[in-house]
C-alpha atoms as a printed R data frame, in Angstrom:
   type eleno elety resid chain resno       x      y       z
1  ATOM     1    CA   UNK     A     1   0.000  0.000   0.000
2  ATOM     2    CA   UNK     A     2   2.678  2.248   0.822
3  ATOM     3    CA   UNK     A     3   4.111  1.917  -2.582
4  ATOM     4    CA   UNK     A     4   1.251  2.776  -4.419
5  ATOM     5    CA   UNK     A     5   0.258  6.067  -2.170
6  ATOM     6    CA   UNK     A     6   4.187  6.631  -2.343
7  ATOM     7    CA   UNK     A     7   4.368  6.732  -6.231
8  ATOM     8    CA   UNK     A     8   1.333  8.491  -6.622
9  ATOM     9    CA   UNK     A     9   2.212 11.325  -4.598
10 ATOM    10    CA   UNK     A    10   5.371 11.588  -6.424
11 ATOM    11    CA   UNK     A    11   4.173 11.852  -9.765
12 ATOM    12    CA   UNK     A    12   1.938 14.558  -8.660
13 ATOM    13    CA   UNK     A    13   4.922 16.647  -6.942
14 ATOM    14    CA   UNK     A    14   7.551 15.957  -9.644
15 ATOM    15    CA   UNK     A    15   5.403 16.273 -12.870
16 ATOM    16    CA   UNK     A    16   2.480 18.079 -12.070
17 ATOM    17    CA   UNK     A    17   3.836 20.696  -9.508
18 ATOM    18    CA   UNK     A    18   7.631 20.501 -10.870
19 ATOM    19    CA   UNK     A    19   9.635 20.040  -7.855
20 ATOM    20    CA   UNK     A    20  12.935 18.623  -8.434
21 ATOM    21    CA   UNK     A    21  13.053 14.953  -7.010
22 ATOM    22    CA   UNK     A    22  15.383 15.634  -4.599
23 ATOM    23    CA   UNK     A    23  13.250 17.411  -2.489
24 ATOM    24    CA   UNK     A    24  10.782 14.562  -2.592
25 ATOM    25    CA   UNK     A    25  11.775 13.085   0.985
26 ATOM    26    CA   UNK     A    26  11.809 16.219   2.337
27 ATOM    27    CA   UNK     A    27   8.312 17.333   0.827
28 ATOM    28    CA   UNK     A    28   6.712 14.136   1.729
29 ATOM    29    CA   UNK     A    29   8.314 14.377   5.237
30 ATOM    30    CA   UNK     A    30   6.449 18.203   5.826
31 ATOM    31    CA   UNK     A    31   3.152 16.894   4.220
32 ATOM    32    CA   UNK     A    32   3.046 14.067   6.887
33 ATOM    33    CA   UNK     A    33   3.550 16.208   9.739
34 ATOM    34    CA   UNK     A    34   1.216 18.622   8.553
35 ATOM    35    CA   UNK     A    35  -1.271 15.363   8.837
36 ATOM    36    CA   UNK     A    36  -0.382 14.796  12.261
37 ATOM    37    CA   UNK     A    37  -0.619 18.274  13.603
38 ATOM    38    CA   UNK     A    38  -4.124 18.709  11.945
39 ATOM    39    CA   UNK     A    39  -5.185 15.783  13.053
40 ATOM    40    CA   UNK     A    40  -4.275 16.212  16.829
41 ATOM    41    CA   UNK     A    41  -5.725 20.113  16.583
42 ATOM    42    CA   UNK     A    42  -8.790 18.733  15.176
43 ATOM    43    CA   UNK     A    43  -9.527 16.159  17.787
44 ATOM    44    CA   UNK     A    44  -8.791 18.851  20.466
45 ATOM    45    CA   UNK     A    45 -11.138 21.519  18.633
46 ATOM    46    CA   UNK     A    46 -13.681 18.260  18.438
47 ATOM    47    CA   UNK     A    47 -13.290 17.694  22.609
48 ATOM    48    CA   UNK     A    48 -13.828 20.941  23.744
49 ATOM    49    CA   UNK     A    49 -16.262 22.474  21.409
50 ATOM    50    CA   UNK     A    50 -17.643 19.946  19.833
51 ATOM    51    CA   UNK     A    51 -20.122 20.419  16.804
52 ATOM    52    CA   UNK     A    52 -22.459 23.377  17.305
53 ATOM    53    CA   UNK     A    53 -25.582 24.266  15.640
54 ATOM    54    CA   UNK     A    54 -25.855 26.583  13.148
55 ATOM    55    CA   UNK     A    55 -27.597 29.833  13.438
């Protein structure tokens, strides 16, 4: 699984977005801590607010 998410991503940040590959680690590295940190905020946010109704 890893090497099909892994190969995926890379054709979209090399071809499509034309960063060089050797940034690639380093690109992939900052996406999955961006993950991480939005998923932690988000389950805070979700514990002390929760959802509340619209207006």
């Amino acid at each position: 699984m890893r090497l099909v998410v892994n190969t995926y991503i890379r054709s979209l940040i090399t071809d499509y977005m034309h960063f060089s590959p050797s940034l690639l680690n380093l690109l992939l590295l900052l996406l999955g801590m961006a993950f991480i940190i939005g998923n932690k905020s988000g389950g805070v946010l979700a514990d002390h607010g929760g959802i509340q109704p619209l207006p």
